[in-house]
C-alpha positions, -999 to 999 in steps of 0.1 A, spaced: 212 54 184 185 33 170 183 20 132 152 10 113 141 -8 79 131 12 50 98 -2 44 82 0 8 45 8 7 27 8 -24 44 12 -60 74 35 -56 64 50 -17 96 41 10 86 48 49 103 43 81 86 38 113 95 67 143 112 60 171 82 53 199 97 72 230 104 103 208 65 101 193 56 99 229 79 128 243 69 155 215 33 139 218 25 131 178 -2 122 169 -16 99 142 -28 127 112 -2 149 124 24 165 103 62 166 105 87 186 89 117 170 68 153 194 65 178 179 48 209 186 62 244 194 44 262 159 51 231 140 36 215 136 72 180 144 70 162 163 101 130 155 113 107 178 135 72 188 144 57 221 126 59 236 160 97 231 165 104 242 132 84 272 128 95 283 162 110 320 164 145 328 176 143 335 213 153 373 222 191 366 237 189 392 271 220 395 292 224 415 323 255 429 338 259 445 368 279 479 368 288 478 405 309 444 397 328 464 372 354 480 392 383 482 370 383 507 338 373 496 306 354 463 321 319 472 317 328 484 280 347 449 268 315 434 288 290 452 265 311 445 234 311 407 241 277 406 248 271 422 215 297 399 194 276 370 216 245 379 196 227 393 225 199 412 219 191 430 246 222 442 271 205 454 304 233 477 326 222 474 367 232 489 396 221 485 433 222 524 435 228 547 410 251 542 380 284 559 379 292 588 358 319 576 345 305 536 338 273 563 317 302 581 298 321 542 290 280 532 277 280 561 255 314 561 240 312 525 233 278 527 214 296 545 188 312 518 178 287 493 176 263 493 151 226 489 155 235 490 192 214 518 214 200 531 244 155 528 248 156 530 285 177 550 311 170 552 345 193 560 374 202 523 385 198 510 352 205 512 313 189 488 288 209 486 251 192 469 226 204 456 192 182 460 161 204 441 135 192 415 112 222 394 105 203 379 71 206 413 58 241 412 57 270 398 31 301 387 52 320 389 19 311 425 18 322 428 57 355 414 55 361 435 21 355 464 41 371 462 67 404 449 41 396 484 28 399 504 57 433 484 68 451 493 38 438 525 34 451 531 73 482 517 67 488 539 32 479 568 55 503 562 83 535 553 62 524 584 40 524 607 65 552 590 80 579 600 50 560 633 44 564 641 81 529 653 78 511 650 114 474 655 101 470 629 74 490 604 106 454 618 126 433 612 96 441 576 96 441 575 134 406 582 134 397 554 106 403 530 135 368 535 150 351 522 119 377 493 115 361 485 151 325 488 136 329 466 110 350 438 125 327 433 158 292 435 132 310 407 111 319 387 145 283 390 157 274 378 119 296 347 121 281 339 161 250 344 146 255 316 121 275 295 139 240 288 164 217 294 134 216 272 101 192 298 79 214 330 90 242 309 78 228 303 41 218 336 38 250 360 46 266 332 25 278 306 40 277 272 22 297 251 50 303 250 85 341 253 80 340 286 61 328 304 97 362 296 108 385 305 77 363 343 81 367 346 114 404 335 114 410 360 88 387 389 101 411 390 131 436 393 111 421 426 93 418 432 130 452 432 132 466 449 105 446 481 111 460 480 150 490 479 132 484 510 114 475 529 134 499 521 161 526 539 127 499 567 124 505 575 163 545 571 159 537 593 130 521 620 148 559 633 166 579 617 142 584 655 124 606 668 150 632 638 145 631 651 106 665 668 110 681 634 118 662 613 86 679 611 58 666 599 22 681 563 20 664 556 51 628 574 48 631 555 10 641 519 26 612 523 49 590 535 25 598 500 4 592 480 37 559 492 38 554 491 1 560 450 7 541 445 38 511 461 22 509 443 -12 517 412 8 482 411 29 462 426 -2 476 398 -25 466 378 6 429 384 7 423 387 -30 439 351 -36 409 345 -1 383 352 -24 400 341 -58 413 305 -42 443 310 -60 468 285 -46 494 296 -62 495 334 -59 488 325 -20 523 307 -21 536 336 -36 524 358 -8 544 334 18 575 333 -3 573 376 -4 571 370 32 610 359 35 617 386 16 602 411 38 617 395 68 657 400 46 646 433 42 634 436 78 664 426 92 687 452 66 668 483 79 668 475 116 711 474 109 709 508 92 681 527 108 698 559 127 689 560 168 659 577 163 626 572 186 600 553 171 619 537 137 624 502 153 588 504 166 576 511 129 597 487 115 587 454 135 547 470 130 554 466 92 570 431 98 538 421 122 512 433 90 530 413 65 532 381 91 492 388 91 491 391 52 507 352 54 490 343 77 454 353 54 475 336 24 476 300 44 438 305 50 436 310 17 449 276 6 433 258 29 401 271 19 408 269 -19 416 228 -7 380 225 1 374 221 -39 390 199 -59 417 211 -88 436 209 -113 465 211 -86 449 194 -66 417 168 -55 407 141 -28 402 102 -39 
């Protein structure tokens, strides 16, 4: 590190000489010009017009198919890549690519958006991504994908107590989209964790916000695996309705009555930054757990109900879990409750 005097030239005109290896290594010239960014922490950045006007590189990976031996790599491979910002995915093989490594490129692609095939030949597949993060609104990403959680979860536990298998599919099927829209928002915050500009412009005013988002986007995540984990308990449960009775079908009903408002409280205080109806969330979470524990005592020895019943306990543990993020991001500005000396 290397300090230098502010200078004053003429009436109200400061300057500071550069560093001479640094002129020498970008090779600046006297007349030149240089660019000035001022950075968030009062820093200020300073780079030739070449540097700063310099386009994001296309991000290529490729992965080769014949490494993949074990079911299901080459898919978590291409959805990595993807959450990695990668533009271009390019699928090899030393021969020709398996039928059933085609079929795991095709199903995958589904869920990914803006993800697709422009050239397929028998030893290789190239994917390319035609997203542009700065088009996006992570707010309107994670409220989506809130969206789809509790609409999953209202689903399951209402076709749970109605003993009504289709609605149980219904929500089942939601959990492709919940995919969707939690890896796009992961490739968002990537994106804007390498790239200041993408950053500013899908809404992020600080570096630390990137983490409460992505902390709370996996627990979305979460809650909608949850969901649908009761939507597939769901699906049988109508042949054990001889041995249900009401008290129980209503006690479970209230469960997930709690568990829900419990994680929707959660992210509307998120966006809100209200401290204290996030401390409310975490305080409902005891209750949950008395609750929890009352039903697991009472429930009849039925398959699946014990299942259910620690799933509801897990998506209110998320819910708090979102409600601590909460406060800690609502701490960033100061309060009436609370501010930093």
């Amino acid at each position: 590190m290397e300090s230098r005097k502010v200078q004053q030239v003429g009436y109200s005109t400061l300057s500071v000489s550069l560093p001479r290896n640094w002129v020498k290594n970008i090779d600046l010239k006297p007349g030149d010009l240089v660019v000035f960014l001022p950075e968030r922490d009062g820093s200020l950045k300073l780079m030739p017009p070449a540097l700063a006007e310099r386009k994001e590189e296309v991000h290529e990976s490729v992965v080769n198919s014949d490494l993949c031996d074990e079911e299901g790599m080459l898919e978590r491979l291409i959805v990595g890549n993807y959450i990695l910002g990668r533009d271009v995915i390019r699928i090899i093989s030393s021969r020709r690519i398996q039928s059933t490594h085609i079929e795991e490129v095709r199903n995958i692609l589904r869920r990914l958006i803006g993800l697709s095939i422009v050239e397929e030949t028998p030893s290789q597949i190239v994917l390319q991504c035609s997203i542009d993060p700065t088009k996006f609104q992570i707010d309107m990403l994670l409220r989506r994908l809130s969206i789809i959680a509790s609409t999953m979860l209202s689903e399951a536990t209402q076709a749970l107590v109605e003993f009504n298998p289709e609605l149980a599919k219904e929500a089942i099927r939601r959990e492709d989209e919940a995919d969707m829209v939690y890896w796009l928002a992961l490739r968002l915050l990537v994106s804007a964790q390498r790239i200041r500009t993408i950053a500013e412009k899908i809404g992020f005013e600080h570096p630390l916000q990137i983490l409460h988002y992505g902390l709370t986007l996996v627990c979305l995540e979460l809650i909608a695996d949850y969901a649908e984990k009761i939507a597939k308990r769901a699906v049988s449960f109508e042949e054990h309705k001889d041995k249900m009775n009401r008290q129980t079908m209503e006690m479970l009903s209230h469960v997930s009555e709690l568990a829900h408002g419990i994680f929707q409280k959660a992210i509307d205080c998120f966006f809100s930054g209200d401290i204290k109806i996030a401390n409310g969330v975490l305080e409902a979470r005891k209750v949950i757990k008395m609750e929890e524990e009352r039903l697991m005592k009472e429930l009849p020895e039925i398959p699946h109900l014990r299942a259910i019943t620690l799933c509801l306990l897990r998506i209110a543990d998320r819910g708090a879990g979102i409600a601590v993020i909460a406060i800690n991001r609502a701490l960033e500005k100061p309060s009436k409750i609370c501010s930093a000396r």
